[in-house]
N, C-alpha and C positions, 0 to 999 in steps of 0.2 A: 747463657748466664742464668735464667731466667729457669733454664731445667735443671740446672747443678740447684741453684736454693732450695728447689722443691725437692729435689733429690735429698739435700740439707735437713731440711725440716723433717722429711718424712722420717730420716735418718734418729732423730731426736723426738719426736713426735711419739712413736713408735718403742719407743722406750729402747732401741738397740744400743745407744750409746751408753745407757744407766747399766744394764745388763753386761755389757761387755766390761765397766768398772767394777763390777759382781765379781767376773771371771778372775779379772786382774788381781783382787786381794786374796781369794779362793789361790791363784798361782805363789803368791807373795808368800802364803802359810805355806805351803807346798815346799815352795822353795826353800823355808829357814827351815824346816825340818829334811830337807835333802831327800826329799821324795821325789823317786824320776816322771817324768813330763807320763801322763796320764787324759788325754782328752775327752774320755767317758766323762769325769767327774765336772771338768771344762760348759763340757755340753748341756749338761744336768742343773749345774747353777747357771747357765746361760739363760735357756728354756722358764726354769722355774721362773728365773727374775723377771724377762720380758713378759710371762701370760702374769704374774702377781702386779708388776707395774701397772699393768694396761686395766689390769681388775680395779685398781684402785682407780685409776683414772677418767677412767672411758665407763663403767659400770653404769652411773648413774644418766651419762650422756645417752647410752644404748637403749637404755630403758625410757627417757625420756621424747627422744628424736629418731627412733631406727625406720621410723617411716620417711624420714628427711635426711640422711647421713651422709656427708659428702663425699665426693671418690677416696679424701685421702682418707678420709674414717673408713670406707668400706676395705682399702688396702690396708690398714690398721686390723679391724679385725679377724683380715684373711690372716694374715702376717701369725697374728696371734692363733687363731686356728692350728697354724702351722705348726705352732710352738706348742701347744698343746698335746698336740702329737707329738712331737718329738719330747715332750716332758714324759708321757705314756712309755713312747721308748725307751727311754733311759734309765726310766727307775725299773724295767726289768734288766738291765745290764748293771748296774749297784747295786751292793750288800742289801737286803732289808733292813740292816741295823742303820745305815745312811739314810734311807728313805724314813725311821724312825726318829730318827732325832733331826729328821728336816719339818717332820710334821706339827710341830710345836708355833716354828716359823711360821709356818703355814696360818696355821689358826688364827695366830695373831696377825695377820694381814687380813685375814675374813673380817677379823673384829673390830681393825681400823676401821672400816670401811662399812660391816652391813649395820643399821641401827639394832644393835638385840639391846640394850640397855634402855631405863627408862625414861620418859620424854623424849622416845625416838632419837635417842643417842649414841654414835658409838666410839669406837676407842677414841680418835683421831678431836675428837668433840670435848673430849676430856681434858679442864683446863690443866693447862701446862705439862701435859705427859706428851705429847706427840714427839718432839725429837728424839726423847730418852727409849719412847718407843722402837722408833728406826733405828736407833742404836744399837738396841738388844738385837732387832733382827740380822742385822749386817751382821753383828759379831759374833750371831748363831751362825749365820748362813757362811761365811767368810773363814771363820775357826775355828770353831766348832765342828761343825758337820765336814771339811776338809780333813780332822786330825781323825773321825769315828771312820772317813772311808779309808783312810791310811792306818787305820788299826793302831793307832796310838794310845798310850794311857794318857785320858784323861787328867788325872789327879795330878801330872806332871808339875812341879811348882811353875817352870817358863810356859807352859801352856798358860796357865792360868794368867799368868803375867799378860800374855799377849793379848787375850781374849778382853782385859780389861782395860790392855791397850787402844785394843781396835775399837771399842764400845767410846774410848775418847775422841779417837779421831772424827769416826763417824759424827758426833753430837758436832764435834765444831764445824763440820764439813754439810753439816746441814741449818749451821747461824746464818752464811749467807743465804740461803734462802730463805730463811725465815724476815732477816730484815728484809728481803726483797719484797715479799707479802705483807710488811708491815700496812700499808695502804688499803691494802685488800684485806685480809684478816680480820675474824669479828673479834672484839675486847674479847669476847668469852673465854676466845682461847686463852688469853696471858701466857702469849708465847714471851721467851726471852726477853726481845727489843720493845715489847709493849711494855712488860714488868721495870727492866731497868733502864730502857733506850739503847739507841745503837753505840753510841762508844763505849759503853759498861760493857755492850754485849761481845764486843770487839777485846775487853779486856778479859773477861770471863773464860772467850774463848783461846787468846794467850795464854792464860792459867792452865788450862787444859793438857796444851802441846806440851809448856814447860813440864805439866806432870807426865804425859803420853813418853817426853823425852828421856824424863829421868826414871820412869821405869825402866829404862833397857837395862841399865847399869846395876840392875838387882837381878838380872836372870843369869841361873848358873853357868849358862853354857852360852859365851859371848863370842864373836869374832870382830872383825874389824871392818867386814863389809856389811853388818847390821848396823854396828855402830856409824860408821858413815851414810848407810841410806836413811837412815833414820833419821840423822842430825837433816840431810837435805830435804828431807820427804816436809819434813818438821818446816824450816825454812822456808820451805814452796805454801804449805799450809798457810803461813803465818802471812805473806804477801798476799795471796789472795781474799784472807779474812779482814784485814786492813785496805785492801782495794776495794772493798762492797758498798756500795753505796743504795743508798734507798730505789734514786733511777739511775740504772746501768743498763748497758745495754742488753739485747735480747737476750743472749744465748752465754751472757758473763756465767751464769748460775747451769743454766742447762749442759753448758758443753766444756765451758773453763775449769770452774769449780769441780765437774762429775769425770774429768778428765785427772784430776791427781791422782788416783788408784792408781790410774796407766802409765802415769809418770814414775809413779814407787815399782810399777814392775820394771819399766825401762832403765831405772836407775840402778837397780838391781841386776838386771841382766849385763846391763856396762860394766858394771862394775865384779862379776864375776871373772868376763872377761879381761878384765887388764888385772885383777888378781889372783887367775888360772894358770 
């Protein structure tokens, strides 16, 4: 038992579970534009997500502790090694135009993360930008850079739609965590739950889905299995973000919450299924 949790942890720890939520919405765009299964592109937001996670995460630990780091930090940044390579590989097997419009993302995870701003500050430090931050990037990395490898026009009006779909979802899907840290969190930040508290934040993030929801209903080209994964994807969001409480348990936010991407593809792929 006792090596399955550590197997657990390292699972989550490791950023592979955040990453493979990468994948899932990266599949989701894919799928509503009827793009066939491609696991180049799979492999590329896989890769990226876990070495960008792990930067954000572990950067300052490495620098701080790499004389002390424990086994499971040291499998962490083999892990990630790995992925670094296989990020190297991948973006020789992708358009350059994909590796172009991923680089934007890119930057702006550097900028979370390294202090270039002044009083030793950087993006992530900036009061109240950090969720809307992670937003933009999911919904670059997610819709964006999926629709440039699929060769799609941009300008499409339902692209557009979706892109500012997903930029909603993402924000509410990052309120639990945010009240999670309310405790930990400095004022500085005035993240959400600091500014209004957690049931404003709870309604806020309602707001959101209902709007997330009611944009489907304005894209030209509708079917009936969007329309239903969406109403459910919507539904699953909305329990969860109503379920968060300040102390929950370990992995409510790490694996519950980071786990509804996976549930919008599985709901999708059900539902392909019984309407094929």
């Amino acid at each position: 038992m006792e090596t399955l949790k550590s197997i657990f942890r390292f699972y989550i720890n490791s950023s592979i579970h955040v990453s493979l939520a990468v994948c899932a919405l990266v599949q989701v765009t894919l799928i509503k534009i009827g793009f066939p299964y491609d696991y180049t592109i799979l492999f590329y937001s896989f890769f990226t997500s876990l070495v960008a996670y792990n930067f954000v995460k572990y950067s300052k630990v490495s620098k701080l502790y790499h004389k002390r780091l424990t086994k499971s930090m040291k499998s962490i940044h083999l892990l990630t090694l790995l992925a670094c390579i296989g990020f190297v590989y991948t973006v020789f097997k992708i358009p350059f135009e994909t590796v172009l419009y991923t680089s934007p993302f890119i930057a702006l995870t550097i900028l979370y993360t390294v202090p270039v701003f002044p009083n030793n500050k950087n993006l992530r430090s900036l009061a109240g930008v950090k969720i809307f931050i992670i937003g933009a990037v999911w919904a670059g990395i997610t819709v964006l850079v999926p629709l440039v490898y699929a060769g799609e026009n941009l300008m499409n009006f339902d692209f557009i739609v979706e892109i500012v779909q997903r930029f909603l979802f993402i924000v509410v899907m990052m309120l639990p965590f945010e009240i999670r840290d309310l405790q930990y969190d400095d004022l500085s930040l005035e993240t959400v739950p600091q500014k209004i508290g957690v049931t404003r934040t709870k309604v806020f993030g309602s707001i959101l889905l209902v709007l997330f929801l009611l944009l489907t209903a304005v894209k030209d080209e509708l079917n009936s299995i969007e329309i239903l994964s969406t109403i459910l994807v919507t539904t699953i969001s909305l329990l969860f973000l109503w379920g968060t409480e300040k102390k929950q348990s370990e992995y409510y936010c790490s694996f519950w919450v980071e786990s509804v991407p996976i549930f919008w593809l599985l709901i999708l792929f059900v539902l392909e299924n019984l309407f094929s």
